[in-house]
Kinemage of the C-alpha trace (Angstrom):
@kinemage 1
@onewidth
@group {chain A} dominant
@subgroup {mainchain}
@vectorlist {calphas} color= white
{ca unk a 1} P 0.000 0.000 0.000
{ca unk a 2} L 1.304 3.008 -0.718
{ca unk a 3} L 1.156 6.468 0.827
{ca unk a 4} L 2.193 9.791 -0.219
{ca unk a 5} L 0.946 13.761 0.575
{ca unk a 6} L -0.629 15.201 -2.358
{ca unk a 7} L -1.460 18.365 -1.307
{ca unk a 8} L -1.047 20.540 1.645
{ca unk a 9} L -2.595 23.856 1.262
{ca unk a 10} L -4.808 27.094 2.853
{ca unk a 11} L -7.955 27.139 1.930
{ca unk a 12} L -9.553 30.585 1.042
{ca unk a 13} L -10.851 31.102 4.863
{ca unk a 14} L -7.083 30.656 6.139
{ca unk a 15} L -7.449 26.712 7.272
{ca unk a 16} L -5.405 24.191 6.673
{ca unk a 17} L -6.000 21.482 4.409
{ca unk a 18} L -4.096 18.327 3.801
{ca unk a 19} L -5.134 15.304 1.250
{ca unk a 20} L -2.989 12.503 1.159
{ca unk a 21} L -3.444 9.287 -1.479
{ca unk a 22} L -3.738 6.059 -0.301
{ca unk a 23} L -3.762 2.496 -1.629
{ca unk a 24} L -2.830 0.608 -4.372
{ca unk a 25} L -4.346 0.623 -8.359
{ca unk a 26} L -7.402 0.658 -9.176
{ca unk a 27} L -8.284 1.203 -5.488
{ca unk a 28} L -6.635 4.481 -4.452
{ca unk a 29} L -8.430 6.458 -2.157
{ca unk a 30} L -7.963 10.315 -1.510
{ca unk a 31} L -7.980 11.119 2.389
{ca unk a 32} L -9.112 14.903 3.190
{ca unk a 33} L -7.979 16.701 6.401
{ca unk a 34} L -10.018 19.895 6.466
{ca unk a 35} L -9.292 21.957 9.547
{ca unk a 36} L -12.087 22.826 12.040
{ca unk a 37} L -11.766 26.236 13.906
{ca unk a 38} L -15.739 27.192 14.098
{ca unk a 39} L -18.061 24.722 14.890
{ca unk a 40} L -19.833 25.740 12.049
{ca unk a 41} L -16.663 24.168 9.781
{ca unk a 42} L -17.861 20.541 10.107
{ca unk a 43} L -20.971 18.786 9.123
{ca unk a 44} L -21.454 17.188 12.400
{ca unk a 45} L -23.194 18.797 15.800
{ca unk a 46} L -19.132 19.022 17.722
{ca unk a 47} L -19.572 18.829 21.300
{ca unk a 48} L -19.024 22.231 23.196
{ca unk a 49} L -15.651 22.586 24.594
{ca unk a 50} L -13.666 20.317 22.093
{ca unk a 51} L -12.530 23.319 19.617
{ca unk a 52} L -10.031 24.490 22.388
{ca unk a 53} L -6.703 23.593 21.349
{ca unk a 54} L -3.855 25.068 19.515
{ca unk a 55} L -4.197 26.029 15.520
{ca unk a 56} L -1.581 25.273 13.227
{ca unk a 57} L 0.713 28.184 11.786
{ca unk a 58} L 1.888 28.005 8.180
{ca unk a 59} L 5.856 27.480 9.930
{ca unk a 60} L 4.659 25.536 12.728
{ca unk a 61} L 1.936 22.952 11.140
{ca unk a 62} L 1.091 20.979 15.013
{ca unk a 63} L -1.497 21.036 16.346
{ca unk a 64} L -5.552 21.384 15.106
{ca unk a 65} L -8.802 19.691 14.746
{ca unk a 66} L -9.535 17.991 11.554
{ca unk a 67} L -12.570 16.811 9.536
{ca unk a 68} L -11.598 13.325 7.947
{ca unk a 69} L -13.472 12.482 4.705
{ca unk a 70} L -12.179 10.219 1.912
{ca unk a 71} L -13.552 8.701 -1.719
{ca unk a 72} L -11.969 6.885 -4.183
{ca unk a 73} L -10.198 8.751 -6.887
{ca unk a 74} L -11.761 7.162 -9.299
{ca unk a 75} L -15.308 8.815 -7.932
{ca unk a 76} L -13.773 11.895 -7.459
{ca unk a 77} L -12.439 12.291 -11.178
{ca unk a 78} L -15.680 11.033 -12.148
{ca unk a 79} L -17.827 13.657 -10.234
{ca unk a 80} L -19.890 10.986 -8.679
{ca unk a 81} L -20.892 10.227 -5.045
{ca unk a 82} L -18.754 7.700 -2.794
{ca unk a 83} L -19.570 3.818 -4.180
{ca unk a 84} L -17.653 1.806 -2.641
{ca unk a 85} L -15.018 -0.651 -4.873
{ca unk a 86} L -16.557 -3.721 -6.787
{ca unk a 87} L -13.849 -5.661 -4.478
{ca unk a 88} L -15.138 -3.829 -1.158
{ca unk a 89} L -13.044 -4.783 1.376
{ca unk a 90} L -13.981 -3.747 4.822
{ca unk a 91} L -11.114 -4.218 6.128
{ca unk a 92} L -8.477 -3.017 3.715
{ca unk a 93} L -10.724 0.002 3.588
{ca unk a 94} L -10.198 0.532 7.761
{ca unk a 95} L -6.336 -0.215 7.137
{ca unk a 96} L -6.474 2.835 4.464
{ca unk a 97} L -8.279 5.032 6.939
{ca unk a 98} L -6.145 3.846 9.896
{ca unk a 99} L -2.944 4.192 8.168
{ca unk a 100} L -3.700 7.383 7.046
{ca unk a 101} L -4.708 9.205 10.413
{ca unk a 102} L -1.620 7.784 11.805
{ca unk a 103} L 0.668 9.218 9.208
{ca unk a 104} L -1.009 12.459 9.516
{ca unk a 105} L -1.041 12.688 13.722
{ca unk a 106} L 2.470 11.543 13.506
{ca unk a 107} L 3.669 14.667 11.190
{ca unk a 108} L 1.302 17.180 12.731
{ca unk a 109} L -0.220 16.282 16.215
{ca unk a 110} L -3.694 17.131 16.217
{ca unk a 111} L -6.151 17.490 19.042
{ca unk a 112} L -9.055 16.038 17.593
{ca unk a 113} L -9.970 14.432 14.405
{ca unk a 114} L -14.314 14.328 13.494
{ca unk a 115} L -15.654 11.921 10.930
{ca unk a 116} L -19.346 11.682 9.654
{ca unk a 117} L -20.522 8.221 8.017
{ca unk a 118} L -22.643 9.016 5.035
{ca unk a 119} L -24.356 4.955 5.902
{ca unk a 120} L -24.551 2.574 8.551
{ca unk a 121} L -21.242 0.207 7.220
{ca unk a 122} L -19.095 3.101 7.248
{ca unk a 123} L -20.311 3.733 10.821
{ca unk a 124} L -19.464 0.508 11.545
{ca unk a 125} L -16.295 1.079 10.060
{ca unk a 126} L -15.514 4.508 11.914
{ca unk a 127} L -16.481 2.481 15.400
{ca unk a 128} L -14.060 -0.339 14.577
{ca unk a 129} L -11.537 2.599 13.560
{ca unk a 130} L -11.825 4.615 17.049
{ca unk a 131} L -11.806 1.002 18.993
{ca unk a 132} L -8.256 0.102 17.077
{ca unk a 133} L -6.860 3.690 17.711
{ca unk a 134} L -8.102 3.914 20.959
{ca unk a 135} L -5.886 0.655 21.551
{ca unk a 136} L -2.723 1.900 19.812
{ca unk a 137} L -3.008 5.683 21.110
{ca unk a 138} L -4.665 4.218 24.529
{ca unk a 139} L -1.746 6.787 26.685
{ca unk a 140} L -2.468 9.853 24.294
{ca unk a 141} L -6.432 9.555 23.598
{ca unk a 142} L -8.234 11.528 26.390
{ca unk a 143} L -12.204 10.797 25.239
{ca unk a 144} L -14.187 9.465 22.221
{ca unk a 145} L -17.636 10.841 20.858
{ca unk a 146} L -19.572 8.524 19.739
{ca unk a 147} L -23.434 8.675 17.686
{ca unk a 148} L -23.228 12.605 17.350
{ca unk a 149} L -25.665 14.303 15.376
{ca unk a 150} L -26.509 14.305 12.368
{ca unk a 151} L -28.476 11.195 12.330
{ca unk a 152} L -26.012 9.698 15.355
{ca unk a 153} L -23.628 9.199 12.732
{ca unk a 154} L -21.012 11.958 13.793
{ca unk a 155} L -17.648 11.147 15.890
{ca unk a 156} L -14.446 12.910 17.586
{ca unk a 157} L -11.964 11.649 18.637
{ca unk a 158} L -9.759 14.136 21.396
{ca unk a 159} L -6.628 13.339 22.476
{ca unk a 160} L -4.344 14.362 25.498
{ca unk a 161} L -2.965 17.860 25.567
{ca unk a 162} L -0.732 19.977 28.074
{ca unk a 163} L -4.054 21.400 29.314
{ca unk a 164} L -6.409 18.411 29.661
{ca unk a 165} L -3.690 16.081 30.660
């Protein structure tokens, strides 16, 4: 599987953005990072109090709250809505998702990450996400979200700080 950053960019509002490209032909996904500084940045109903921590400078890029969303290329080039691979793969799909939010906490140390499952297998998929990072980042994850709004399909993920540790 390979893994490389495609882009890493402002967006016109001043937040960050990072995509990165994941897997292997003719399954490559694109994985979005969209920052979060508002609560009204992210599709999902955020808990109060989460949107606390320190924002990423263009010199020093540590730190944030990001929005994970991801789709194949293919779709994307295409213009069409997520579908997922004629060889779907749940778990080579959570291994792509995985792998990429560990690549990008390693390089920029986040304090939160949201997702929001468009269906009920990718919420599956996000639960069995959170449950494998919460065991590999058990000493730097301080709390999960779980079934946030909209439709209880909304999730953040905090982890420790200087302040809440």
């Amino acid at each position: 599987m390979h893994m490389f950053s495609k882009l890493q960019a402002l967006m016109p509002d001043g937040r960050h953005r990072m995509l990165y490209t994941v897997g292997t032909p003719p399954e490559v996904y694109e994985v979005h990072f969209n920052e979060i500084v508002d609560y009204d940045d992210s599709l999902l109903e955020i808990p109060d109090g989460i949107l606390t921590g320190v924002r990423p400078t263009l010199l020093n890029q540590m730190g944030g709250c990001y929005e994970i969303a991801f789709d194949l290329v293919s779709n994307i080039k295409k213009g069409t809505s997520f579908e997922p691979p004629k060889s779907y793969d749940p778990n080579k799909l959570g291994t792509i998702i995985d792998r990429a939010i560990i690549y990008h906490y390693n390089r920029h140390r986040p304090y939160c990450y949201t997702f929001l499952a468009y269906s009920p297998a990718l919420s599956r998929l996000y639960m069995r996400t959170l449950m494998k990072l919460r065991h590999e980042f058990s000493d730097r994850i301080d709390k999960i979200h779980t079934h946030l709004e909209p439709g209880r399909r909304g999730y953040v993920i905090e982890f420790k700080t200087k302040e809440n540790s």
